[in-house]
PyMOL commands that place a pseudoatom at each C-alpha (Angstrom):
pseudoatom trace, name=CA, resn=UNK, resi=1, chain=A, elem=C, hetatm=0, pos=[-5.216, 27.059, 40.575]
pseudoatom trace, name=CA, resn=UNK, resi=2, chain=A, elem=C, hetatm=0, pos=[-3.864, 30.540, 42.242]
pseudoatom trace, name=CA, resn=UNK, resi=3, chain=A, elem=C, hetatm=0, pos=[-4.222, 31.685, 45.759]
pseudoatom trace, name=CA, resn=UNK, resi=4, chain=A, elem=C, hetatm=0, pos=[-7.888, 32.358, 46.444]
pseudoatom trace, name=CA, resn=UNK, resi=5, chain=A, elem=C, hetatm=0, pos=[-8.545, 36.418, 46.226]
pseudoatom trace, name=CA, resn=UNK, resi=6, chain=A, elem=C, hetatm=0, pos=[-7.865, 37.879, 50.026]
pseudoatom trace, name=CA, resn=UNK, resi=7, chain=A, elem=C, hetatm=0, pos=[-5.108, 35.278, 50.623]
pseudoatom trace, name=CA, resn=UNK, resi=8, chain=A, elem=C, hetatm=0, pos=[-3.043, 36.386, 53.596]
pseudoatom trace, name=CA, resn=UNK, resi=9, chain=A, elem=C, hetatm=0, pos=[0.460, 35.002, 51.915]
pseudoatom trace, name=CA, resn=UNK, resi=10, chain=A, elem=C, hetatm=0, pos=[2.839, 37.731, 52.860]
pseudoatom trace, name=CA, resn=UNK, resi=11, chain=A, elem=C, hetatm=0, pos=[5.954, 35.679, 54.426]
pseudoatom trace, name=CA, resn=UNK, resi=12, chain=A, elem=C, hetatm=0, pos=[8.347, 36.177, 51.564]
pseudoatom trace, name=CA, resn=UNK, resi=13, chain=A, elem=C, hetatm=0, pos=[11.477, 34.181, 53.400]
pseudoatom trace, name=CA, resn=UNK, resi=14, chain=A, elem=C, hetatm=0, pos=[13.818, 34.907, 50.704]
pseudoatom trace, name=CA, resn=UNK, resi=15, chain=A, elem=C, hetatm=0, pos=[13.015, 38.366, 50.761]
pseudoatom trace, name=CA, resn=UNK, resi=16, chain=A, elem=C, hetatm=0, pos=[13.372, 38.584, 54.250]
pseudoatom trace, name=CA, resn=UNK, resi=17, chain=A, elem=C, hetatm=0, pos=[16.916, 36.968, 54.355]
pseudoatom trace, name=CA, resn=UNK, resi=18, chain=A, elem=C, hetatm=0, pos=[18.280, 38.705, 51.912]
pseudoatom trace, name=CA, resn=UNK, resi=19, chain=A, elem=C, hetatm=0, pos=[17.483, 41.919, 52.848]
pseudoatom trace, name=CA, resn=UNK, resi=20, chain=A, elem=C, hetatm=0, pos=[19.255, 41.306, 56.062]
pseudoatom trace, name=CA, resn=UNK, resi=21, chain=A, elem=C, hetatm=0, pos=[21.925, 39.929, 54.343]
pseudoatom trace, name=CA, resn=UNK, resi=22, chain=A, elem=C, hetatm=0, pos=[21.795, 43.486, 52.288]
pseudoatom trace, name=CA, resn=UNK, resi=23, chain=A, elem=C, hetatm=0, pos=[22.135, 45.486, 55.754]
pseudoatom trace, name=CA, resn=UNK, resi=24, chain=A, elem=C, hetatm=0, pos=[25.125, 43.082, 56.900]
pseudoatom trace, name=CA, resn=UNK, resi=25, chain=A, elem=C, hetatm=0, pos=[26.943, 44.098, 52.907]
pseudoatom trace, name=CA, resn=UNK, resi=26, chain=A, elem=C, hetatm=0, pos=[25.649, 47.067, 51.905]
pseudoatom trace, name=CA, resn=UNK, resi=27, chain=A, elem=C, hetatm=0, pos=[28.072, 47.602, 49.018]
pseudoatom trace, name=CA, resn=UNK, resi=28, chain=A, elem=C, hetatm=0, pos=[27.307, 44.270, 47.814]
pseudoatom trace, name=CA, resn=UNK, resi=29, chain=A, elem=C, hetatm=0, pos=[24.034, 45.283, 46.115]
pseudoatom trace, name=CA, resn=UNK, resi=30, chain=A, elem=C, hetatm=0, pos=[25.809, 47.801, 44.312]
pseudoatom trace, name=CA, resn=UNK, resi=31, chain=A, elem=C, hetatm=0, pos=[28.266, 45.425, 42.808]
pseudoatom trace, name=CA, resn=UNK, resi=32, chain=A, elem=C, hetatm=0, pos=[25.527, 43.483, 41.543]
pseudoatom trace, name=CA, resn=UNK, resi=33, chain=A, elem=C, hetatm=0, pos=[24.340, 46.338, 40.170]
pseudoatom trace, name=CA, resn=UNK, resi=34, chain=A, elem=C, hetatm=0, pos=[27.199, 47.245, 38.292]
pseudoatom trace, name=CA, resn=UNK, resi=35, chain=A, elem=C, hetatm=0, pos=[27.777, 43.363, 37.098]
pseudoatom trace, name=CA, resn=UNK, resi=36, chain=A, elem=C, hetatm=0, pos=[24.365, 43.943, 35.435]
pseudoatom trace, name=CA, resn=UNK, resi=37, chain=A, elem=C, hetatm=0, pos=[25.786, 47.268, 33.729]
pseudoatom trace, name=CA, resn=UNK, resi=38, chain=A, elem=C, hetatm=0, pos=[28.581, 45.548, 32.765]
pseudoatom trace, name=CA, resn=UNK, resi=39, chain=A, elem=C, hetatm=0, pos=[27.093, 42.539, 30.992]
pseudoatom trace, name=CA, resn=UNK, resi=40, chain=A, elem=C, hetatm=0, pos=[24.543, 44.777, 29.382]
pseudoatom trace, name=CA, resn=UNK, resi=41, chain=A, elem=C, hetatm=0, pos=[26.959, 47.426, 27.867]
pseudoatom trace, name=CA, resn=UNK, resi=42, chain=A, elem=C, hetatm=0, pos=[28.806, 44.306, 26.405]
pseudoatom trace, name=CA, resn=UNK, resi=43, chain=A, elem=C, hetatm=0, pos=[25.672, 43.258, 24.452]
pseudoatom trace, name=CA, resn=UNK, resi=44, chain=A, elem=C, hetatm=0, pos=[24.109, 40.412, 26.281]
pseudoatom trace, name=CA, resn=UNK, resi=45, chain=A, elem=C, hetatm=0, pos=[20.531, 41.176, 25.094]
pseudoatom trace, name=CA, resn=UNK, resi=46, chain=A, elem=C, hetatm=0, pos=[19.484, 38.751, 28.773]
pseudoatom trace, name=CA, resn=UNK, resi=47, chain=A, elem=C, hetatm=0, pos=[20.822, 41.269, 30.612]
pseudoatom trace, name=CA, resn=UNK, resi=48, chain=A, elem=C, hetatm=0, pos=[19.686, 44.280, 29.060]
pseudoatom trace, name=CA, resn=UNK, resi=49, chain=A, elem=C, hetatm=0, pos=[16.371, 43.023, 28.931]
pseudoatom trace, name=CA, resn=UNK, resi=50, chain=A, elem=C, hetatm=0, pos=[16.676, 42.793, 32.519]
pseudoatom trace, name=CA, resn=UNK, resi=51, chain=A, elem=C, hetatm=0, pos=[17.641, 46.083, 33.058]
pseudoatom trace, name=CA, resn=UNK, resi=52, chain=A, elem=C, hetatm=0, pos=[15.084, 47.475, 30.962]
pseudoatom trace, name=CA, resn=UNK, resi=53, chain=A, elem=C, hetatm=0, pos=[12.443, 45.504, 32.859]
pseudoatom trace, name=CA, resn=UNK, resi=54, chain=A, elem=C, hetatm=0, pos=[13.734, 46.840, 36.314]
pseudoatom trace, name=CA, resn=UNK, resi=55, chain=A, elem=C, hetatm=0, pos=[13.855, 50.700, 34.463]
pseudoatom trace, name=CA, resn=UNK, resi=56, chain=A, elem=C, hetatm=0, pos=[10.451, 50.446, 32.561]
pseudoatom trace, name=CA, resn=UNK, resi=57, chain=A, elem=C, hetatm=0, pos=[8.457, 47.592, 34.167]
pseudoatom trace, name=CA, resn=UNK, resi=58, chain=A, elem=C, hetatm=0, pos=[7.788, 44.827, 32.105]
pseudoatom trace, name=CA, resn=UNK, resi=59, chain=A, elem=C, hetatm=0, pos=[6.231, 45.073, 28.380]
pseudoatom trace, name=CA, resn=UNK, resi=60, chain=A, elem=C, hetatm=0, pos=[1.802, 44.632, 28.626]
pseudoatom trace, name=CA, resn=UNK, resi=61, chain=A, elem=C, hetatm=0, pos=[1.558, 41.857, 26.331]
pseudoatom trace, name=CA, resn=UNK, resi=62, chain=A, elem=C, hetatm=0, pos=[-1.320, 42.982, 24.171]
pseudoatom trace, name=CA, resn=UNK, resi=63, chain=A, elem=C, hetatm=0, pos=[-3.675, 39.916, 23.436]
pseudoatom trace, name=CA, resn=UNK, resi=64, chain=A, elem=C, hetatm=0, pos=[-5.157, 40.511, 19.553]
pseudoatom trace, name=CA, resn=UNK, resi=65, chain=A, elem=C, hetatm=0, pos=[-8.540, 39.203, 19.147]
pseudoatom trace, name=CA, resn=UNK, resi=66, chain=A, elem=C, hetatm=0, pos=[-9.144, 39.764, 15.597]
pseudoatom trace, name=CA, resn=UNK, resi=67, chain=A, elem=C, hetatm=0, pos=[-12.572, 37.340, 15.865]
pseudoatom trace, name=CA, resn=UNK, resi=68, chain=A, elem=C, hetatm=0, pos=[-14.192, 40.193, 17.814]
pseudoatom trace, name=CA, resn=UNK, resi=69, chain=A, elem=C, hetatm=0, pos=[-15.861, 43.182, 17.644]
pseudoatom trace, name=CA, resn=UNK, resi=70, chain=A, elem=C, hetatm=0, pos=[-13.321, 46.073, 18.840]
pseudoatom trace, name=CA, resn=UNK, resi=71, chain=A, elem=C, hetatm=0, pos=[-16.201, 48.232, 19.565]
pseudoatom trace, name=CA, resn=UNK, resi=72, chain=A, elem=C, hetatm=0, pos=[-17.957, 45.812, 21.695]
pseudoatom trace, name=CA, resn=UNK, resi=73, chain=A, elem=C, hetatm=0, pos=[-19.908, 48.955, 23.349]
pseudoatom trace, name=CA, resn=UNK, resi=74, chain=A, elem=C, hetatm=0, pos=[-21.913, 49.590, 19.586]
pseudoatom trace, name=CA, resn=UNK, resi=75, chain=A, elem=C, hetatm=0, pos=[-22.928, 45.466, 19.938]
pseudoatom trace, name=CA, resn=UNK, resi=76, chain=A, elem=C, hetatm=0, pos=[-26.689, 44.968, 20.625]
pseudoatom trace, name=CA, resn=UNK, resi=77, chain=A, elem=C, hetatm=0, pos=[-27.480, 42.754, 24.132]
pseudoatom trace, name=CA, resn=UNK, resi=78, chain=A, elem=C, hetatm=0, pos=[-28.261, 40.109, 21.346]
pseudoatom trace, name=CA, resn=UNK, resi=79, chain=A, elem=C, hetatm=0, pos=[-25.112, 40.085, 20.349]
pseudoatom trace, name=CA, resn=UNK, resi=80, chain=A, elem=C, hetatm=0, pos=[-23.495, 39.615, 23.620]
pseudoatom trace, name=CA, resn=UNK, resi=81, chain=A, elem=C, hetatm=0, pos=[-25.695, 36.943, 24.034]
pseudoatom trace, name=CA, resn=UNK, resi=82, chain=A, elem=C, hetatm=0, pos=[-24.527, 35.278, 21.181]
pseudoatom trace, name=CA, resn=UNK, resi=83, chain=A, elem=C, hetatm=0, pos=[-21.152, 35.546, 21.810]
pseudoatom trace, name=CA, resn=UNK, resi=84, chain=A, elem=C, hetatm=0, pos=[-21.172, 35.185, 25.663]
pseudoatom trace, name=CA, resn=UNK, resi=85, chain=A, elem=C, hetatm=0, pos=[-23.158, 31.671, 24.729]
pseudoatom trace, name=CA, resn=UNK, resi=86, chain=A, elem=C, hetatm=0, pos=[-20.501, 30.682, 22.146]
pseudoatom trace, name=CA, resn=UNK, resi=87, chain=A, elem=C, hetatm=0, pos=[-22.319, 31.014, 18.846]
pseudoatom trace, name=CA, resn=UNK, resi=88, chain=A, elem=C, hetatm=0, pos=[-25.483, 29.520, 19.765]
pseudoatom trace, name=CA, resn=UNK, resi=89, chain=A, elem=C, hetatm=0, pos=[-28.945, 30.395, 18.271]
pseudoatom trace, name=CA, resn=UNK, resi=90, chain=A, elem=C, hetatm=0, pos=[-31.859, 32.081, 20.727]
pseudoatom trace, name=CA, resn=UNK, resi=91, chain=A, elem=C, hetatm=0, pos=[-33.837, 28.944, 20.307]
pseudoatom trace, name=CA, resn=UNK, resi=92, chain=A, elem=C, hetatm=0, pos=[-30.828, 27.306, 21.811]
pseudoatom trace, name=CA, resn=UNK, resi=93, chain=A, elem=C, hetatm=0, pos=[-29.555, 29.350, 24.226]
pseudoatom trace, name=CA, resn=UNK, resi=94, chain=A, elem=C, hetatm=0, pos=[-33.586, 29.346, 25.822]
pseudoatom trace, name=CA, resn=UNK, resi=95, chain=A, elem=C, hetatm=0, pos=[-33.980, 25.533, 25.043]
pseudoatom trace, name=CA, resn=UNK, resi=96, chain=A, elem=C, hetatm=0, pos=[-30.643, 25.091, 27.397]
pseudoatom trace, name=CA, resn=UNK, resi=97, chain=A, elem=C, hetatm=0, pos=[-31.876, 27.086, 29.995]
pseudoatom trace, name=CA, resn=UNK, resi=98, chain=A, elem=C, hetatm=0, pos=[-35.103, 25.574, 30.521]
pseudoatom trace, name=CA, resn=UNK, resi=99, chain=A, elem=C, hetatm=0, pos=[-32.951, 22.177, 30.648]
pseudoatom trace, name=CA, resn=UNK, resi=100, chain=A, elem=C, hetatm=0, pos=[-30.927, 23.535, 33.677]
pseudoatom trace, name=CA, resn=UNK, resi=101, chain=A, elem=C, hetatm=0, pos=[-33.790, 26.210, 34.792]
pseudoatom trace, name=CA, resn=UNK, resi=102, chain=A, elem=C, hetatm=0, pos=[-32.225, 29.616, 33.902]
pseudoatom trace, name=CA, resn=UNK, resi=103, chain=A, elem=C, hetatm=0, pos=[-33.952, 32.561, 33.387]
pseudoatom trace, name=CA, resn=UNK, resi=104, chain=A, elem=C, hetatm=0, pos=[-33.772, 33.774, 29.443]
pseudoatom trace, name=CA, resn=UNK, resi=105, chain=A, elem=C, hetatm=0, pos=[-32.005, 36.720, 28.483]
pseudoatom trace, name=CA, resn=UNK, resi=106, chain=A, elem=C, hetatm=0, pos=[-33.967, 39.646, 29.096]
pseudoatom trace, name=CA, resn=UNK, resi=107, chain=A, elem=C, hetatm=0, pos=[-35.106, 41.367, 25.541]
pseudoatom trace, name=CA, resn=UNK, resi=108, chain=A, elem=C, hetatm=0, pos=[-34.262, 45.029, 24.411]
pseudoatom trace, name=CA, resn=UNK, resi=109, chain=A, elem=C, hetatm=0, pos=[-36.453, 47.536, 25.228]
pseudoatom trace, name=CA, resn=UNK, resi=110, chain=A, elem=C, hetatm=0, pos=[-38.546, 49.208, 22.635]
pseudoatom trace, name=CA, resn=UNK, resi=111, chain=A, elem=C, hetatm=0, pos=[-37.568, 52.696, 22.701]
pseudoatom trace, name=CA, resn=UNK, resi=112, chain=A, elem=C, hetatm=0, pos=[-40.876, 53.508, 20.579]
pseudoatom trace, name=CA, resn=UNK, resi=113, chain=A, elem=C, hetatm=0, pos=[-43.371, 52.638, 23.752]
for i in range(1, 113): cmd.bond("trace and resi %d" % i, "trace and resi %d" % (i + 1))
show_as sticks, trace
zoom trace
C-alpha cells in the first residue's frame, strides 16, 4: 500500500546530501554527465535509454483494453452498470443489493414524458 494522499514525506536525505556534495564539486556533475554521453555514443542501449528518459521524460505506457468499449461516452447507464458490476444481470445486481442494503441503480429517463 502507497503513502496515503496528503502525505507530508518531503525529507529526501539522499537528495539533500548530494546536492551539497554537488556545491562542494561542482565539475563533478558534469563529468557524470559526459560519462553518460560517452557510454551512449558507444552504443550501450542502458545508457541511451537513460538519456532519452532524462531528455524526453519517460515513455506513457499505453494500457490496451481491447474487452471494452473505446467510446465508453455512447454506452447507455445500463451498460455501465453491467460492466461496473462485472457482467452481472439486473436481477442480480438488485438481488445483491437488497442482501447488503444498497440502493438500485437509478433507471434512464424517458425522454418521451
Amino acid at each position: 500500500m502507497g503513502r496515503p494522499i496528503g502525505s507530508v514525506n518531503r525529507e529526501k536525505p539522499f537528495n539533500d546530501a548530494l546536492r551539497i556534495a554537488l556545491r562542494s564539486r561542482p565539475l563533478a556533475l558534469r563529468r557524470v554527465a559526459d560519462q553518460l554521453l560517452d557510454k551512449a555514443e558507444q552504443g550501450n542501449l542502458a545508457y541511451i535509454r537513460e538519456l532519452i528518459d532524462r531528455l524526453e521524460g519517460k515513455a506513457v505506457q499505453v494500457i490496451d483494453r481491447g474487452d471494452m468499449s473505446s467510446d465508453y461516452e455512447e454506452l447507455s447507464t445500463a451498460e455501465l452498470h453491467f460492466i461496473a458490476s462485472g457482467g452481472l444481470s439486473r436481477a442480480e445486481i438488485q438481488a445483491k443489493m437488497s442482501e447488503t442494503k444498497m440502493l438500485p441503480p437509478p433507471e434512464k429517463p424517458n425522454s418521451s414524458d
